[in-house]
N, C-alpha and C positions, 0 to 999 in steps of 0.2 A: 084462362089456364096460366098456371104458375110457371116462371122461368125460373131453373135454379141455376144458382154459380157457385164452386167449391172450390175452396185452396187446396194446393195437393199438398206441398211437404206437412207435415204434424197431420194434416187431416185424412186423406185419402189415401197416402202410400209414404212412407219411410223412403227417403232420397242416399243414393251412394254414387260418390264421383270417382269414376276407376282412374288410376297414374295417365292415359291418355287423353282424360277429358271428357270419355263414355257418360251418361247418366244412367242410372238403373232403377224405376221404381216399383215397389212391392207394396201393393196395397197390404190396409191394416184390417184389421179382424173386423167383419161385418160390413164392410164396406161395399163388398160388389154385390152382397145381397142386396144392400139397400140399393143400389142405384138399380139393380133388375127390378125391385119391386116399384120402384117410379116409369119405368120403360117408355110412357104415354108421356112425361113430360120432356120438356127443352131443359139441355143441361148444357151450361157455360165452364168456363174456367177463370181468376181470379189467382195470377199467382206470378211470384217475380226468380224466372229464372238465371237474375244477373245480366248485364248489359251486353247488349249486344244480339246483329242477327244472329250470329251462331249459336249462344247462348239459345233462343229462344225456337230455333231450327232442334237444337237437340230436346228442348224439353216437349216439344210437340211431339216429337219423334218416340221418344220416354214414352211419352200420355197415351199413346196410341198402343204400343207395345203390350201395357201395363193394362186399360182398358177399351180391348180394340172394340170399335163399333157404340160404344157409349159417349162416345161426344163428337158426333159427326161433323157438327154444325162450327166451322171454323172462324162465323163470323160472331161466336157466342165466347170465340178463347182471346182473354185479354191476359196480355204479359206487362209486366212493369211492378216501379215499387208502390205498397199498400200502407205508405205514411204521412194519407192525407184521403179526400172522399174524392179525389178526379177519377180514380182510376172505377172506384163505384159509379159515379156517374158516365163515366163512358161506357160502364156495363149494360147500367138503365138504358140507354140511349139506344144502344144493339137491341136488344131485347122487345122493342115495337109494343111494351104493354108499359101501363103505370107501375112508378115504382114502388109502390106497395103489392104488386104483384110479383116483385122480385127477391130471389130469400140467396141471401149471401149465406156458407155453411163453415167456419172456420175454428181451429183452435185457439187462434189467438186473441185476447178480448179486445186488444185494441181495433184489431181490423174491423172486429165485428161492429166496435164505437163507430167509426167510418162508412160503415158500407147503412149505420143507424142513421147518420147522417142523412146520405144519399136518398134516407125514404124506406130502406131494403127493409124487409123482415130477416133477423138473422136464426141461425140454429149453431150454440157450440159445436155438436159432434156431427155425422152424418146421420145415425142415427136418427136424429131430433129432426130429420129434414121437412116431415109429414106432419109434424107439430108446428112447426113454422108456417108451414104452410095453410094450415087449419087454423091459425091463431093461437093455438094451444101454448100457456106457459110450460117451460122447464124449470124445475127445483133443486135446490142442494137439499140431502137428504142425507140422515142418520138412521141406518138399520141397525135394530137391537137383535143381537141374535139371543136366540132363545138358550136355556140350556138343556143339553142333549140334541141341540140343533149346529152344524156347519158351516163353516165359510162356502164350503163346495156345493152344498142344498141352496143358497144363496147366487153361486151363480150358474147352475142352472136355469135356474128362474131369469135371470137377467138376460143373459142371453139370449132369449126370445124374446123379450120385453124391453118397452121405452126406457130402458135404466144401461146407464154409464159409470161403474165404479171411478172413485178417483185413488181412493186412499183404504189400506188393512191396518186399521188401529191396534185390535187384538181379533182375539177368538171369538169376542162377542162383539163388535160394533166395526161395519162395514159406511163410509161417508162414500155419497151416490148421487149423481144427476138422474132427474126421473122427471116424468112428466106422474100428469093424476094417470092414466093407464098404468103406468109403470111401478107408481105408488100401490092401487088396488093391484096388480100381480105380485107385488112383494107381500102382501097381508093377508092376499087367498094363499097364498103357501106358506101363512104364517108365520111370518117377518114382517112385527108393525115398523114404520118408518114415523121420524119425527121430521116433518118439512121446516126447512130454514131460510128460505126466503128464494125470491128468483135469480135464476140464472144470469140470465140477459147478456150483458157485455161485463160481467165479472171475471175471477178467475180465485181458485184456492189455494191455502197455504195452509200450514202447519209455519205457529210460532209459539215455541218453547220458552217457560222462565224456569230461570236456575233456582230463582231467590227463594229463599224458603217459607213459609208461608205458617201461619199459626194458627190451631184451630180454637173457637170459642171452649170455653171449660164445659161449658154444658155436652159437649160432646167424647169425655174425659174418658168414661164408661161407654160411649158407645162400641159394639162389635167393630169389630177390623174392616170387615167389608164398607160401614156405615164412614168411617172416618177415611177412607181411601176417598170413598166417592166426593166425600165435605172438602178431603184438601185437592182432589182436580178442579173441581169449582171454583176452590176461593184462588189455585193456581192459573185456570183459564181464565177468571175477572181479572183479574192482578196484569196479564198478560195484555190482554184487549185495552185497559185502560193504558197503559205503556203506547200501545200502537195508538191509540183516541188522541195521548197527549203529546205525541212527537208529530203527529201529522196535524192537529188545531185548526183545522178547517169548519168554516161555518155549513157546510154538507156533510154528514159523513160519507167518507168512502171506503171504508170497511165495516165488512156487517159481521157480530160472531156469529158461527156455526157448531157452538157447544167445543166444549173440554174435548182434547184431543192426548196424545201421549206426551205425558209433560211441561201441556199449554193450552192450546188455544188451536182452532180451525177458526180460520176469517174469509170471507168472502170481498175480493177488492174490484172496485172500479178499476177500470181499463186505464193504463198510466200511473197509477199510487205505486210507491216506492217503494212497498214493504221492505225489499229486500236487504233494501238501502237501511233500513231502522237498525241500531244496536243500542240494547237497553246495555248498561253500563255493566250489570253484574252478569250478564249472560256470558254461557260459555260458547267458544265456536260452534259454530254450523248450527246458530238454534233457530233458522227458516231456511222451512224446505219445502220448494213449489210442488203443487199436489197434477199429476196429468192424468186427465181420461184415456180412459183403455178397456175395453170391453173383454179381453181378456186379460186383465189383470188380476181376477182371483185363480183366476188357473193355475197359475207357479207352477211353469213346464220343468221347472229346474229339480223340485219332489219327486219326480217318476223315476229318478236316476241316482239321487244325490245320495242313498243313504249306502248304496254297493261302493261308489264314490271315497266314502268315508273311510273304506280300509284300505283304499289305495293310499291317502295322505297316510296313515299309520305304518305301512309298510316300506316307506322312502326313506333311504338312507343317500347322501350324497357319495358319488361316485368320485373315485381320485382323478380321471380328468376332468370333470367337471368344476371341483374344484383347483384344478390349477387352470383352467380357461376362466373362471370368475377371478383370481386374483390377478392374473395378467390383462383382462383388459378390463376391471372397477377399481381404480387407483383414482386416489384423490386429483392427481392432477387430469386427468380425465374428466371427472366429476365438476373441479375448477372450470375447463373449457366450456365446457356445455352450456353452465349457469353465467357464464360471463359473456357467451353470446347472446340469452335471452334474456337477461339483466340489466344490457345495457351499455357493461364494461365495454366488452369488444365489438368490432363489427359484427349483425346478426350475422353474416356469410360471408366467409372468409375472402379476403381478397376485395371484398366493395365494403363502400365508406359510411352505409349506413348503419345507425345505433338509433335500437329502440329506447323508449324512455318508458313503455308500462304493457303490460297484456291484457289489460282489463278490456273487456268486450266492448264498451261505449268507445272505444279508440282507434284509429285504422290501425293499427302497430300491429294489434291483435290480429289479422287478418297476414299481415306479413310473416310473423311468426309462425301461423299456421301452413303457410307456404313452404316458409325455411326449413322447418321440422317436417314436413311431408319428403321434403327433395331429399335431406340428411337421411331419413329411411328408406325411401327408395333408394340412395346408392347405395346402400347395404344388400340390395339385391332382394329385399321383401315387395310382398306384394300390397302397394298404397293404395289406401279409397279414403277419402273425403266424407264423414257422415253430416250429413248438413241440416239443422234444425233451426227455428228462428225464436227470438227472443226481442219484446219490443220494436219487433216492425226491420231486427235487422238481419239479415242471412250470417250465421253460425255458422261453423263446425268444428265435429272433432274430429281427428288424428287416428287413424285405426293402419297397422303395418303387420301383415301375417307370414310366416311360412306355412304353408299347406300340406298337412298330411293326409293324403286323401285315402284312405284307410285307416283311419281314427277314429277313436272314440268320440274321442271330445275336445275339445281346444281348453289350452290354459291360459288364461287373460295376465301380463301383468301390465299394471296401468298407476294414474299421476294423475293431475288436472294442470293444465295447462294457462287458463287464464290469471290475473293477479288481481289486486285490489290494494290501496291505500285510504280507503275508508275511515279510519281512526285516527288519520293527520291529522294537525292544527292548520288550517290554512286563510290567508288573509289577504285582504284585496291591498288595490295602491295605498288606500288611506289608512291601511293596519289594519282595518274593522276584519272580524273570523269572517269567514264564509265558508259555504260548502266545499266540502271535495267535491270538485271535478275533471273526470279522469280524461277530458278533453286535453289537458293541460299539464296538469298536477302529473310529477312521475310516480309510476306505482312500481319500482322495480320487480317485486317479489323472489327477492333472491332463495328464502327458503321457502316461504309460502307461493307456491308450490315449484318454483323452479329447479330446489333441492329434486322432487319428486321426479321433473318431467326431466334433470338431468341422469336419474339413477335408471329410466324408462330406455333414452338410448344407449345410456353404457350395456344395458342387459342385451341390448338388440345389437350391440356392436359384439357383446360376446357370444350369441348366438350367429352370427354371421362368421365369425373366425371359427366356430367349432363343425359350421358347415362347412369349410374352405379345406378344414382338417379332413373333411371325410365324416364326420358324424352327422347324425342325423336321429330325430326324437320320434318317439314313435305316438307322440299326441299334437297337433294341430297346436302352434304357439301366436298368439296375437298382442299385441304391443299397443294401449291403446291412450290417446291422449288426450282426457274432455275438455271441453270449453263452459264456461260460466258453470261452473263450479259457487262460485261467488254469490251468485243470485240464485241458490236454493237447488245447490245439485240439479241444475236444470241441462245440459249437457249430457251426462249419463244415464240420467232418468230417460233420456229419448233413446238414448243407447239402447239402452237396456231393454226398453221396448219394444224398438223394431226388431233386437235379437230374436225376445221373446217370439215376436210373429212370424217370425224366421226358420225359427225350429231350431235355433240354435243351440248344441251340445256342450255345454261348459263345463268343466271337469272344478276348476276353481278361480276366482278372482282376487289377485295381489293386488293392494292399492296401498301408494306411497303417501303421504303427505302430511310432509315438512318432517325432512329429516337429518338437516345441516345444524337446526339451534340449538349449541352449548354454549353452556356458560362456566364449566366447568363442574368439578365433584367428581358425583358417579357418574360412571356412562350407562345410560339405560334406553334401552329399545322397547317402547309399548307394542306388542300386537294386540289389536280389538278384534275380536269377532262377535261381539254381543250382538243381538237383533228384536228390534221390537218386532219383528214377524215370528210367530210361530211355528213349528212343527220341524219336521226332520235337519233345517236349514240350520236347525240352535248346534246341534251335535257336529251336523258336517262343516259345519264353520272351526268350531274348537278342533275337530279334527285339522284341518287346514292350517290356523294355527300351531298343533303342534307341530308341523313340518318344520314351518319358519324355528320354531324355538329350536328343533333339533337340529337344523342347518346352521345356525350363530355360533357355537361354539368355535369350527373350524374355520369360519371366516370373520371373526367379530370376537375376538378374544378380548376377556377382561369386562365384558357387558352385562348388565346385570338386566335379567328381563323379566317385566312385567305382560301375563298376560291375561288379559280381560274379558270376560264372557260373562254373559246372559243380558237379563234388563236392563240391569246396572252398569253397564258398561258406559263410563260419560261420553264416548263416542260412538253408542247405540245410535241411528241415523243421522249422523253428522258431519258423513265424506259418502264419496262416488260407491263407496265396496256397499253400501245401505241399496243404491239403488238396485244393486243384484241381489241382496235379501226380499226385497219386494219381490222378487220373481222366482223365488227356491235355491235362488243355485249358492253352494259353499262361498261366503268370500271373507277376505282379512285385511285391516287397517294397520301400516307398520308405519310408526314415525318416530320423532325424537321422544324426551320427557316434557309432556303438554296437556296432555287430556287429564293423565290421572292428577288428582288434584290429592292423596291420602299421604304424598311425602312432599316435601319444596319443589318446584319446577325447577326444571333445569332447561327446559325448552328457550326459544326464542324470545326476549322482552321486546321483540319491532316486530308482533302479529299485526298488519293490515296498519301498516306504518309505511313511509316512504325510505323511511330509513333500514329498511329491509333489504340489504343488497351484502354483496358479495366481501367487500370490504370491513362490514360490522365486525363485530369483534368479536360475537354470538353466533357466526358464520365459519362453521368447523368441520370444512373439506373430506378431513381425515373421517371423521364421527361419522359425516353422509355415504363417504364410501364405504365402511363399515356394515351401515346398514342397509346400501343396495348390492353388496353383494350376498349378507344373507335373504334377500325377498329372492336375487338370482338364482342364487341355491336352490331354494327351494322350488320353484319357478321349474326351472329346468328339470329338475329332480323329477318331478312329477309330471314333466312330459316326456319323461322316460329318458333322459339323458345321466 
């Protein structure tokens, strides 16, 4: 008989750490079905709830809570970190059978490497747990959908069935883990599937090329439809071969999985860098890690989103509102915030320490996280911890709400918190280049994204003063601040997830980032709401958008704004506001002049540079408080203040 062991955070349940220390987990969509339908097996645990007995007292405690009577057996629950096979091999050893009869079950592909090691059989999702178990391979798979056929006919099907979406490319092509069961239930309901190779201890991406791509003449006369498909193609090879020749390995460790929106779907070995790759001509945000979720064709966000839409229509800012945003988003305000997490000043005032980078590969990042949790807590909000892992390290992000518990819905504004100096020149003792790394190397990120996560607590400092006044919003407001951001929207996308399983009500999502870099000229404010997702999310976004454009005037005088919608949007999924398009709900991108590429930039020249800090000369306080009190504006406006 098979013994299984499953990670809990990314697999089994979504983790939130309350201001006291609380753990709280919420299993994820299909999970407790699967572990009742194994009920006759042994089931372990396999998961690092941070050092320490107390630590591992409460996450016992969680486990219990969350699936009482499903893991009795406490000499089957191992706690500690999964960045090496000891902690799999102590599994095996508990376990009293060989360890090919042990199926480790996790999202993360490294662990899964590790626990391959040990012997284990593993499963990405829980789902897959009975496949694992049987031997049976999982696949990455491309569903064609038919025409006159559904996203939502599609995951009906799914959800009874061995298939795990990752990714909604469009209207017609859905990318899916499946086993052959789950292959044959997608084809008997007529949805053929193109299988792209095994799962195993991989993981997907989405990697975009900007560069433009030319088609053969003999395609000169073909129909529109015929020359779209010919340039994703020669766009996805162009892409794949970028990734082949910056990683030069005599293995490969990315496999493609066909033309995706803009590029290329890749399948990587556990450990490749992708994230790390930047082709030279690409523009921001062009890899975005792709996560399983078996609800994710759902988009709980569509049930609501389109009634929604006349609320952003009908918001006009309020004269106190606007004078609480101009009293407390002043640039020297804005100044403080970003020169705490920059670098310049001590991160907390009064002690001696100064970070040198946010970047997630760094413990600083983990300080930061801290500093910015306490800094909203004394604002009198209510702080949780959303903790997700990334390369074997415990993440999170930053989530601060006031609570109206007779709300509709909550209005998200949000930033990404981590940084990156990636595009540095850097060189060893002897001169010779070498890589960035962010063990060392500082990554300030003074605009990218620090601008953001400075205009995230000035909003939350000016909602704290308008409560102290006596007001109060009549929508749920959440202040929220991702982590690795950097490595593929991977931070929000988990966000955004566990919201999803949540049942979470979102009215609309503000996201900031980088909105310090002038260089002079015009002053211009881009809103994106474009979405490579379909359906009602296209409209209720633009709507959202116009809030923001009609709140600038009175607090952003003299700005000229561009605002961006549909496909074409160049930062159509390429920040945090994309991972709530994946899930229905309204959301909008506000930053400096960057993305749009159709006039001269005026944005930032030190993108993912070191030289990105407060002092640049590109770094224009005034500009950033500009435009975080119009996202404020708007923000508040629409939670009825």
């Amino acid at each position: 008989m098979a013994v299984l062991f499953f990670d809990i955070g990314d697999t089994l349940a979504d983790a939130s750490i309350e201001a006291d220390g609380s753990l709280t987990l919420r299993p994820r969509p299909r999970v407790v079905e699967v572990l009742d339908a194994l009920a006759g097996m042994r089931k372990g645990i396999l998961s690092n709830p941070g050092s320490g007995e107390a630590a591992r007292a409460r996450a016992v405690a969680a486990l219990h809570a969350a699936f009482a009577d499903r893991f009795p057996d406490d000499s089957l629950l191992h706690w500690g970190a999964k960045n090496s096979r000891a902690l799999f091999d102590d599994a095996v050893a508990s376990a009293g059978v060989a360890a090919g009869q042990c199926v480790f079950v996790g999202e993360a592909p490294e662990e899964r490497a590790f626990a391959h090691q040990a012997g284990m059989r593993t499963a990405a999702h829980p789902v897959f747990t009975l496949a694992a178990v049987e031997g049976r391979p999982v696949f990455w798979a491309r569903i064609e959908i038919p025409a006159g056929r559904s996203v939502a006919e599609v995951e009906s099907i799914a959800r009874a069935a061995e298939v795990v979406p990752v990714h909604v490319a469009s209207a017609q092509l859905v990318l899916v883990m499946a086993t052959a069961r789950g292959v044959t239930a997608l084809e008997q309901g007529g949805f053929p599937a193109d299988l792209r190779g095994q799962v195993a201890e991989t993981a997907a991406f989405l990697m975009r090329d900007d560069r433009p791509v030319t088609l053969p003449e003999g395609l000169a006369r073909a129909s529109a439809p015929a020359r779209a498909t010919a340039e994703d193609a020669l766009r996805a090879t162009a892409a794949f071969a970028f990734l082949a020749r910056a990683l030069d390995e005599p293995q490969p460790s990315v496999v493609p999985l066909g033309p995706a929106p803009g590029g290329v779907y890749v399948a990587a070995a556990a450990g490749t860098p992708v994230e790390d790759l930047h082709c030279a001509d690409a523009k921001p945000g062009h890899t975005e890690r792709l996560l399983p979720d078996p609800a994710l064709l759902s988009r709980p966000g569509e049930a609501r989103v389109e009634g929604l839409a006349d609320a952003f229509a009908d918001g006009e800012p309020s004269p106190e509102t606007l004078a609480a945003v101009r009293a407390a988003i002043t640039p020297a305000a804005m100044r403080g915030h970003v020169a705490r997490i920059s670098g310049i000043d001590p991160l907390v005032e009064g002690e001696p320490l100064k970070v040198r980078t946010r970047d997630v590969s760094s413990p600083d990042n983990a300080l930061v996280v801290s500093a910015l949790a306490r800094r909203l807590q004394d604002l009198g909000l209510t702080v949780r911890r959303h903790e997700f892992s990334w390369r074997g390290r415990r993440l999170a992000n930053v989530e601060a709400e006031f609570h109206v518990p007779a709300a509709d819905s909550a209005v998200l504004v949000t930033a990404h918190l981590d940084s990156t100096a990636a595009r540095g020149e850097f060189f060893d003792s002897d001169g010779r280049p070498r890589a960035y790394d962010p063990a060392v190397d500082p990554a300030p990120g003074a605009d990218d994204d620090g601008s953001g996560t400075a205009a995230v607590l000035a909003a939350a400092e000016c909602l704290s003063a308008m409560l102290a006044a006596g007001r109060a919003p009549s929508r749920t407001v959440r202040f929220v601040l991702f982590n690795a951001e950097e490595q593929g929207l991977v931070g929000s996308k988990a966000y955004a997830r566990a919201a999803a399983a949540a049942g979470d009500r979102i009215a609309g999502v503000l996201q900031m980032d980088m909105i310090a870099g002038f260089r002079g000229g015009t002053r211009t404010m881009e809103i994106h709401t474009g979405s490579t997702v379909p359906g009602p999310v296209v409209g209720a976004s633009g709507a959202l958008g116009g809030l923001v454009a009609r709140a600038a005037p009175a607090v952003a005088a003299g700005f000229s704004l561009q605002t961006l919608a549909g496909s074409d949007d160049p930062a159509a999924g390429r920040s945090d506001h994309a991972s709530f398009h994946e899930r229905g709900w309204a959301a909008a991108a506000v930053c400096e002049n960057f993305f749009d590429d159709t006039t001269p930039a005026t944005g930032t020249r030190q993108y993912h540079l070191p030289g990105d800090t407060l002092l640049d000369e590109d770094h224009d306080t005034d500009y950033a408080a500009a435009i975080a009190r119009t996202v404020a504006t708007a923000a508040l406006t629409l939670a009825g203040l």
